[in-house]
N, C-alpha and C positions, 0 to 999 in steps of 0.2 A: 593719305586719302582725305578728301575733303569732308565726306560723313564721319562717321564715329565706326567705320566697318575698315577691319586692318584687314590685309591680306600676310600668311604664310605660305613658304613653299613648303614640303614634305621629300625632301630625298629618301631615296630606297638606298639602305647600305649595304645592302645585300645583290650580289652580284656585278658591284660597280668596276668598271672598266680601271680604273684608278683613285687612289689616292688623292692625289693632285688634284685630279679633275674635281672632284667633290666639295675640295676647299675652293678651287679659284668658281668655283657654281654659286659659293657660297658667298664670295667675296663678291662676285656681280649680281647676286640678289637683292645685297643690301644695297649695291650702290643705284640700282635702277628703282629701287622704292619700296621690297617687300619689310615686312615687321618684324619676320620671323622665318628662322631655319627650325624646322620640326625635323627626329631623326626617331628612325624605326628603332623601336629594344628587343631582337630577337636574338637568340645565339646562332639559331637555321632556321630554314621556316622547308614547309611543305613542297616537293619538285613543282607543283602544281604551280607555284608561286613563281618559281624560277622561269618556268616553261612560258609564263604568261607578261613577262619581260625581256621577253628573248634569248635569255642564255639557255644557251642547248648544251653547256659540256660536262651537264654530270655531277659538276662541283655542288656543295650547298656554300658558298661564300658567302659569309656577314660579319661586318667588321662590328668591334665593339661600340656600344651607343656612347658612353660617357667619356670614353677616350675620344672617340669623334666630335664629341660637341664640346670636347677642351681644346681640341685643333683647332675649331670653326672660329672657339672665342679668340683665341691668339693672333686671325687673322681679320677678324672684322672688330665695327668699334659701335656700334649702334642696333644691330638688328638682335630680336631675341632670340634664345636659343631654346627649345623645345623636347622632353622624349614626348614620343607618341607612339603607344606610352609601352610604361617599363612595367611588367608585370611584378607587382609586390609579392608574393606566393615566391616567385624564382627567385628572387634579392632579399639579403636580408635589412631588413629596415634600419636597422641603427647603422649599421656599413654604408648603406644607401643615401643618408642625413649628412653623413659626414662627406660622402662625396659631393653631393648637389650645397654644402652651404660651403666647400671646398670649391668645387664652378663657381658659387656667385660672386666669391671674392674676387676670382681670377677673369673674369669678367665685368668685373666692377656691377652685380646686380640685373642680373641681365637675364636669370633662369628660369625657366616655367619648366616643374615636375608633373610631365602628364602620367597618372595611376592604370592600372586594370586589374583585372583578375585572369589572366592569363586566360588563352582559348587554345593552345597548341601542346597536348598532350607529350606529344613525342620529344621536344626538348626540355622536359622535364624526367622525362624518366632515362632519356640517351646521357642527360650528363648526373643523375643519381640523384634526382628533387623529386620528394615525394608529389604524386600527382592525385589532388584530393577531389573530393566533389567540388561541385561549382558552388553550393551553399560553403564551405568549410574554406572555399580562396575569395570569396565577397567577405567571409569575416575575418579573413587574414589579412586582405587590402584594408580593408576599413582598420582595425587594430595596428595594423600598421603604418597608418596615415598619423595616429593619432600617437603612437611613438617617434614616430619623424617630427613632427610640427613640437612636441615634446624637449626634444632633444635643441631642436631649433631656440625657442624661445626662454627655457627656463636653464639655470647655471648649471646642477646636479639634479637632473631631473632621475625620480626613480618609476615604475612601472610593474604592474602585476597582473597581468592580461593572460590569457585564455594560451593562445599562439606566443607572444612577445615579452618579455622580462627584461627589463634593467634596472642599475643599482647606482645611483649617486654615480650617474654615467657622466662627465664633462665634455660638451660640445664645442670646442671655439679652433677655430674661432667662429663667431656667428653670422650667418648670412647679412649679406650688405644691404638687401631687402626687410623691411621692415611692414608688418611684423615680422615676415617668411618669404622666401620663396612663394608665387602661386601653385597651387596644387588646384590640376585639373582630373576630372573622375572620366574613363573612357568605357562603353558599355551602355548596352540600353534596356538589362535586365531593372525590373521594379527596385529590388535591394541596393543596386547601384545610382537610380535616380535617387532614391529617398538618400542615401549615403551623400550624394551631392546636394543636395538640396539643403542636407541638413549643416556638414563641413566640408563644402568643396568652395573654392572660387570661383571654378569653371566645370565647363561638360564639354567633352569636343568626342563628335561623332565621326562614326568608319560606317560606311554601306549602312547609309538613314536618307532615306526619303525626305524632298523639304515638307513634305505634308504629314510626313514621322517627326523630323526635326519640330515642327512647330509646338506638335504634339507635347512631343518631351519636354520642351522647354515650359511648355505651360505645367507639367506636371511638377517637375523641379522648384518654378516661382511658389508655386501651389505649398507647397510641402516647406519651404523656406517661411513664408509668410506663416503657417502656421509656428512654425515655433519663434517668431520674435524677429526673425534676420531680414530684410530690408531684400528683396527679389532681386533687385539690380546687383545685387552682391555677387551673384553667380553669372562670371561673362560666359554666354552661348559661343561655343568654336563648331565648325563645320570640316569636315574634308572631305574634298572633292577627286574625282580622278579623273586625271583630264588627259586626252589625245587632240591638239588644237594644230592645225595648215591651215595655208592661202585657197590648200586644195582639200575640200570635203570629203571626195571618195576616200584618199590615203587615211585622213585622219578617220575616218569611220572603221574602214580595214583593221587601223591601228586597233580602233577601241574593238572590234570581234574579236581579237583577237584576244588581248586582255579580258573581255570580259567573262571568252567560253575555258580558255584556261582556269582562270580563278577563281570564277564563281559556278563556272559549269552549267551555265545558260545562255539563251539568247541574247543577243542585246536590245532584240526589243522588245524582252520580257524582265528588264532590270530597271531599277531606279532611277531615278533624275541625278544621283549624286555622280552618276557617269557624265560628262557632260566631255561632249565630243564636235569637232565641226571647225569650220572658221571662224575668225575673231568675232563676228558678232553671234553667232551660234553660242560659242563660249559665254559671252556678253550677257546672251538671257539666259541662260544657264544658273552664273551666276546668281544673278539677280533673284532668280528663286528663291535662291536660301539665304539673300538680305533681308528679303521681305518678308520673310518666315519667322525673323529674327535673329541671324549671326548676326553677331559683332567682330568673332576672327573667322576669314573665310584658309584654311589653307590648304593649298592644291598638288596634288601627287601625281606629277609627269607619269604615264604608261612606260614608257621605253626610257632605260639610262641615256640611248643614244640623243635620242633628241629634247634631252634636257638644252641642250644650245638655240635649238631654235623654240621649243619651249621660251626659257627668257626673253628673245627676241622678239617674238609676239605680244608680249607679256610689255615688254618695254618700252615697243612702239605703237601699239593698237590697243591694249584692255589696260594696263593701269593709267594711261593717261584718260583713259573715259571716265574710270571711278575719281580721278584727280578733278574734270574737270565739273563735278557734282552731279554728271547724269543729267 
């Protein structure tokens, strides 16, 4: 991009037609111009979810997030690789350290750890993870953040937390990032802006309004500044979901469809982060949540199927408009 605003894709790994298709999605992402391949961290997610991308058969299909995003690296050489994000509550943090400073080697630094606190009850208790208050997994993610980054950076680091314990734990080999891997916070509970603000890199939002996003963002600088750290330290991410044609009716269809599945409302009672229509529709869409403040914009096709003409829009009409400075 010519500005300072990257764009990611966000593939759904859940329900995808194939294998294959997800890497070579992956392998034409990077080469047409995006920054980043972001990959969901669920084990299932709700039928609702399913139903609201098409699959009608029943399955709950979701392939692994970190095994996927060691495929992705193996087959490209430049673009980042993203969770968005992995709930710490469900993972345990020092297994989790070891695997993302394990990615960054094998990608030669190339990894952003996006965090949460998990929001989907029933894959927690289906696979025998206790499922705690929402207070008691904001202090599990945050205490956990801070055993990872732990692990990351010191030789035998040890730990005596609330949730998290280790002993003259040895991490190496140690991420190719320096200091770390980025660690981004997802969530737009207060505990979780202040959590960012305080030790995060980033915040990258799901169903935020740009006139929410702005908001947040200003709350995050807000809270950084107060304790010492330099605002800019925290990059703003965004995700979008997009249904983009030549032909507006279809791609509107698309997004009703998406949006009364998933979120079980109207679509013209939903947020801007939907952003639906033809390329230049998408265009100012966009543009919203530059101006709000992203600096990573990334965008989550409605339908696996038409991740291909997805890119193809994407290739020939909107990133060469942000290439060419707007």
């Amino acid at each position: 991009m010519s500005s300072s605003v990257e764009f990611g894709v966000n593939f759904a790994t859940y329900g995808f037609p194939s294998f294959p298709f997800l890497l070579e999605s992956s392998i034409r992402a990077e080469r047409i111009g995006f920054d980043a391949v972001w990959v969901l961290d669920h084990l299932f997610l709700p039928d609702r979810v399913y139903k609201a991308i098409g699959e009608e058969s029943g399955r709950r299909d979701a392939l692994d997030a970190w095994i996927v995003m060691a495929a992705i690296a193996t087959v490209t050489r430049s673009v980042r690789i993203g969770s968005c994000v992995t709930p710490i509550p469900l993972r345990n943090p020092s297994l989790l350290a070891k695997t993302v400073a394990t990615l960054d080697n094998l990608s030669n630094g190339r990894v952003i750890l996006g965090v949460g606190a998990g929001w989907f009850s029933q894959e927690f208790r289906s696979y025998g993870i206790g499922w705690d208050s929402f207070q008691v997994r904001v202090a599990k993610t945050i205490e956990g953040v801070i055993v990872i980054r732990k692990l990351w950076i010191e030789d035998s680091p040890s730990y005596d937390g609330r949730f998290y314990k280790i002993h003259n734990a040895p991490l190496w080999p140690k991420p190719v990032q320096k200091p770390h891997p980025p660690i981004y916070f997802g969530g737009r509970s207060e505990a979780i802006l202040r959590a960012t603000g305080e030790i995060g890199d980033g915040w990258i939002s799901w169903a935020v309004s740009s006139s929410e996003f702005k908001e947040k963002i200003s709350v995050i600088r807000d809270i950084a500044r107060r304790i010492g750290r330099k605002p800019e330290s925290v990059k703003p991410a965004c995700n979008l979901i997009v249904s983009v044609s030549d032909d507006y009716d279809e791609a509107r269809i698309t997004a009703e469809r998406y949006v009364t599945h998933f979120f079980g409302r109207s679509l013209d009672d939903i947020g801007d982060f939907i952003v639906y229509g033809e390329p230049d529709d998408c265009i100012d869409g966009i543009e919203k949540f530059i101006q709000a403040g992203a600096l990573h914009v990334a965008f989550r096709p409605m339908l696996n199927k038409d991740i291909p003409r997805f890119l193809d829009i994407f290739e020939k009409k909107i990133i060469p408009y942000f290439k060419s400075g707007r």
